[in-house]
C-alpha positions in Angstrom: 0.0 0.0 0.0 1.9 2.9 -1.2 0.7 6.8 -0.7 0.8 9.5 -3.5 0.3 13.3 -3.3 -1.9 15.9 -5.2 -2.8 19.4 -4.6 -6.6 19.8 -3.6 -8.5 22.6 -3.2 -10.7 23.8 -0.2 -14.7 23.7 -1.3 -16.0 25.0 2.3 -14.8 24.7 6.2 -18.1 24.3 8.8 -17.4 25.0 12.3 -18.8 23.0 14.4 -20.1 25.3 17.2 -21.7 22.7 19.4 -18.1 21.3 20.4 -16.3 23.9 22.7 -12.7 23.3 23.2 -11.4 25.9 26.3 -8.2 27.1 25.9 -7.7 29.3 29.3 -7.8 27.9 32.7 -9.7 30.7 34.2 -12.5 32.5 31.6 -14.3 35.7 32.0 -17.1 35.4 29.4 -18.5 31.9 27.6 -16.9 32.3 24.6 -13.4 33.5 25.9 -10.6 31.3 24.9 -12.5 28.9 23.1 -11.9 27.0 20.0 -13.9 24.9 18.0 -13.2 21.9 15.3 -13.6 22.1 11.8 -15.1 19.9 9.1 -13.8 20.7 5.7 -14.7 19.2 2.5 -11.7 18.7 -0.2 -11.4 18.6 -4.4 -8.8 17.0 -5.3 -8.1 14.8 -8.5 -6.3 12.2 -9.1 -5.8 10.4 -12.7 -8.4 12.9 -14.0 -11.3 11.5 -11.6 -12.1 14.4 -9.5 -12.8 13.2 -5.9 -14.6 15.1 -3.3 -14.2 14.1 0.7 -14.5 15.7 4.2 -12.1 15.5 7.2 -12.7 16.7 10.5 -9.9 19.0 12.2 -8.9 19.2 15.1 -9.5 22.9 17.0 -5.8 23.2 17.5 -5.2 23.0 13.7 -5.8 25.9 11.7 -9.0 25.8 9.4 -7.9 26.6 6.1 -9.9 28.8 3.6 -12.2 28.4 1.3 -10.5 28.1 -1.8 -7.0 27.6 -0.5 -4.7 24.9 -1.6 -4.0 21.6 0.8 -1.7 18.9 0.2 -3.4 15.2 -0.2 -2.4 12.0 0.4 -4.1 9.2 -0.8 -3.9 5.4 -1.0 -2.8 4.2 -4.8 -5.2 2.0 -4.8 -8.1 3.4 -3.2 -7.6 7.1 -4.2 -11.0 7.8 -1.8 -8.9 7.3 1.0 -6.9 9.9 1.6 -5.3 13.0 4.5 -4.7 16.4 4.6 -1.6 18.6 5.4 -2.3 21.7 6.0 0.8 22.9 7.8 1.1 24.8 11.5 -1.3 24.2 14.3 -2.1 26.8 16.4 
């Protein structure tokens, strides 16, 4: 099982505001120092079959934007299966 890469391109980023992640200790308000996860869906192609998948991210990992470029790995032989790099975490 080998893994090849291809530029893919951000179609939307939801955030997914019922998961709260706190970031401070001590908070004054609700929403201070929170972060919350991301689901992104991906286009990427591989072989000229254009593929379409989602990926949930973690709220230390910075959401990218719509539009923006992500690396993608993906199984040879099952091109659906596939990652993201996006690059620094938060």
């Amino acid at each position: 099982m080998t893994e090849k890469e291809t530029k893919g391109v951000v179609l939307s980023a939801k955030k997914q505001w019922w998961l709260k992640v706190n970031t401070k200790a001590m908070r004054s308000g609700a929403l201070d120092g929170a972060t919350f996860p991301h689901i992104v869906k991906i286009l990427y192609t591989v072989d000229g079959k254009e593929y379409i998948g989602r990926k949930w991210l973690n709220a230390r990992v910075r959401c990218p934007a719509v539009g923006e470029s992500v690396t993608v790995s993906y199984r040879e032989d099952k091109p659906s299966k596939f990652s993201i790099s996006i690059g620094k975490a938060l």
